[in-house]
N, C-alpha and C positions, 0 to 999 in steps of 0.2 A: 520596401515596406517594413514597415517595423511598429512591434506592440507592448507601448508603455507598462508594467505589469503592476501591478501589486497583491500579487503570493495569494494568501491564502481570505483575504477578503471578499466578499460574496460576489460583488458584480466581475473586479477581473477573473476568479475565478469561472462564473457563470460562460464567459466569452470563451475560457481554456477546455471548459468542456465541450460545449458546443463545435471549440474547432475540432478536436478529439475526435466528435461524432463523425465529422466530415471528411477526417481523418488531414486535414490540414496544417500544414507547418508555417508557421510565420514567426521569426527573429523577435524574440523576448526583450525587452528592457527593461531588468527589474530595477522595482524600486520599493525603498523600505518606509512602508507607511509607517510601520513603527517610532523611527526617527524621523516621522516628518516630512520624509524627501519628496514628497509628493505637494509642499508649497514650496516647493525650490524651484529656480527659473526654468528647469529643464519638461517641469509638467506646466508650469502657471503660463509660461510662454506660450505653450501651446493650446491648453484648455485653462483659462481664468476661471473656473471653478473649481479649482487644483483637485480635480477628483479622476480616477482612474474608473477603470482601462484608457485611451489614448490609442488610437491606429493613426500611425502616418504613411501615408502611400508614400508611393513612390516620385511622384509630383510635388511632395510636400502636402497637399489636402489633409487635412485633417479630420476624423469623426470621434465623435466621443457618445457617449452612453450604449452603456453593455447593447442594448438589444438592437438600437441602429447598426453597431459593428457585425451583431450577428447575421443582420437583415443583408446589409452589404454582402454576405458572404456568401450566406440562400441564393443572391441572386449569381453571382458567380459559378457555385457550384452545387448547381440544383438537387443532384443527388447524395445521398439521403436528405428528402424532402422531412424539412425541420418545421417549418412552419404549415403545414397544411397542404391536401393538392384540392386543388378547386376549389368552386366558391363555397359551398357549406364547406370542406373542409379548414381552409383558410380561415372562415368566419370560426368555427370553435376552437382552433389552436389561439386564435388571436383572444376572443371571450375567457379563454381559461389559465390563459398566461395574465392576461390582465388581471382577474380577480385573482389570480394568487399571489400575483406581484404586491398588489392595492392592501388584498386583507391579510395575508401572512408576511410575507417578504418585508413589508411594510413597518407591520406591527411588530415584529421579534428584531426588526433594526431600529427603531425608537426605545423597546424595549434594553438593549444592548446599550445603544448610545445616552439615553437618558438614568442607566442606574450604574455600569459597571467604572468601577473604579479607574481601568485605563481611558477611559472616555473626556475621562474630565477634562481636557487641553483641548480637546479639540470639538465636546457640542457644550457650548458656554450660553447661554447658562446650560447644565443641567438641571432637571426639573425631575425628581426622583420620584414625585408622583404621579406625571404623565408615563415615567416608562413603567410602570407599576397598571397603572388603567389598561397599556395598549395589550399584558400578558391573556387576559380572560380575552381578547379581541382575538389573538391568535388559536385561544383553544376552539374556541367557538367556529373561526372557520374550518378547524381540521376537522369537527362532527360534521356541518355540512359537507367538503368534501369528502369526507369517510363513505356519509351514502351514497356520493355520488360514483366510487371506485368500487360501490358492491358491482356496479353493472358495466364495468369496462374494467379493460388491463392499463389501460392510462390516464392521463390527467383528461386530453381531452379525446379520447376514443379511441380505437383501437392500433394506433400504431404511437411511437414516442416521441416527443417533439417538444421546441423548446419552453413549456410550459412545463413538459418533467423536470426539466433541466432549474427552471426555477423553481419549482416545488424540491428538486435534491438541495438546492440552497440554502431554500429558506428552513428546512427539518435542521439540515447539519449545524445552519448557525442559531438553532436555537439552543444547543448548550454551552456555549458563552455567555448565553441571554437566560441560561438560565428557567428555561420552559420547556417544557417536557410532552408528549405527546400521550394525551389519555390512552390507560390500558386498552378501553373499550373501542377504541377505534383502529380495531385489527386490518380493514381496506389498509387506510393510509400506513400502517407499520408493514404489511405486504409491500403496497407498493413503494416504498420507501428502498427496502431492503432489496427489493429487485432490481433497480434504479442506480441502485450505492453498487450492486454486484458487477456493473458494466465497465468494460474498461476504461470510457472516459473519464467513470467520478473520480478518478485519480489524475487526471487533469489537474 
């Protein structure tokens, strides 16, 4: 088994936390999105979307996209339960990973890729007024989640799960992008910071 990497961008990060949490070790292959190396035959062979993370079993199988690779692993090694335990539980890790994925995660990576300078090779066109539109999109969901972290310690209730895990994503890569998280939304800078404190976000 072995897991294609690329360093510090948000989804193979996302999956290095995640294993962190599980306390899991799986055989790195990094690669420098930087230089590209991520539309080189050794990623596009495997995933023709040349995008990263990349898990190859041990069979050869391949998975690709962050939260399937995490989902794979939940079921492997159930404990620390990452996505939910039962059915209402499951049901809100799943509702609150989504919406953060959709309206934050989302928005501060169009943002990113549609205005910053290194972007330019690789989202052609850029359109420097769509990543400009999607910044207020982002702030606007962290007021609504803001209220919703008055009445829990997590994203989605009271234990941490991989909806924090993309909510620490989507905060840290908004200062590349360039967005910043309103003063007044002390919840989300709480839990932000208690989130960043755990040993994984250094995954």
């Amino acid at each position: 088994m072995k897991l294609f990497d690329g360093g510090r961008a948000p989804n193979p990060r996302r999956v290095r936390v995640f294993l962190a949490e599980k306390g899991i070790e799986v055989p790195l292959v990094p690669v420098d999105m930087g230089a590209l190396e991520h539309k080189q035959q050794a990623v596009s062979s495997r995933n023709p979307l040349q995008r990263l993370p990349v898990l190859e079993l041990d069979d050869g199988t391949i998975i690709t996209e962050s939260v399937a690779i995490c989902r794979y692993f939940e079921e492997l090694y159930p404990e620390p339960p990452l996505f939910g335990q039962g059915a209402l539980g499951k049901a809100k890790v799943e509702m609150w990973q989504r919406r953060i994925e959709l309206n934050l995660l989302s928005s501060v990576a169009q943002a990113f890729r549609h205005i910053h300078p290194a972007m330019k090779e690789w989202e052609v066109p850029q359109v420097p007024e769509w990543g400009e539109a999607n910044k207020p999109k982002a702030v606007e969901f962290l007021k609504l989640l803001d209220a919703e972290l008055a009445q829990r310690e997590f994203a989605a209730g009271d234990s941490y799960s991989i909806a924090d895990i993309t909510g620490l994503i989507a905060i840290d890569f908004m200062k590349p992008a360039r967005i910043r998280v309103p003063e007044e939304c002390t919840n989300v800078l709480r839990w932000h910071a208690a989130i960043s404190s755990r040993p994984s976000a250094a995954a």
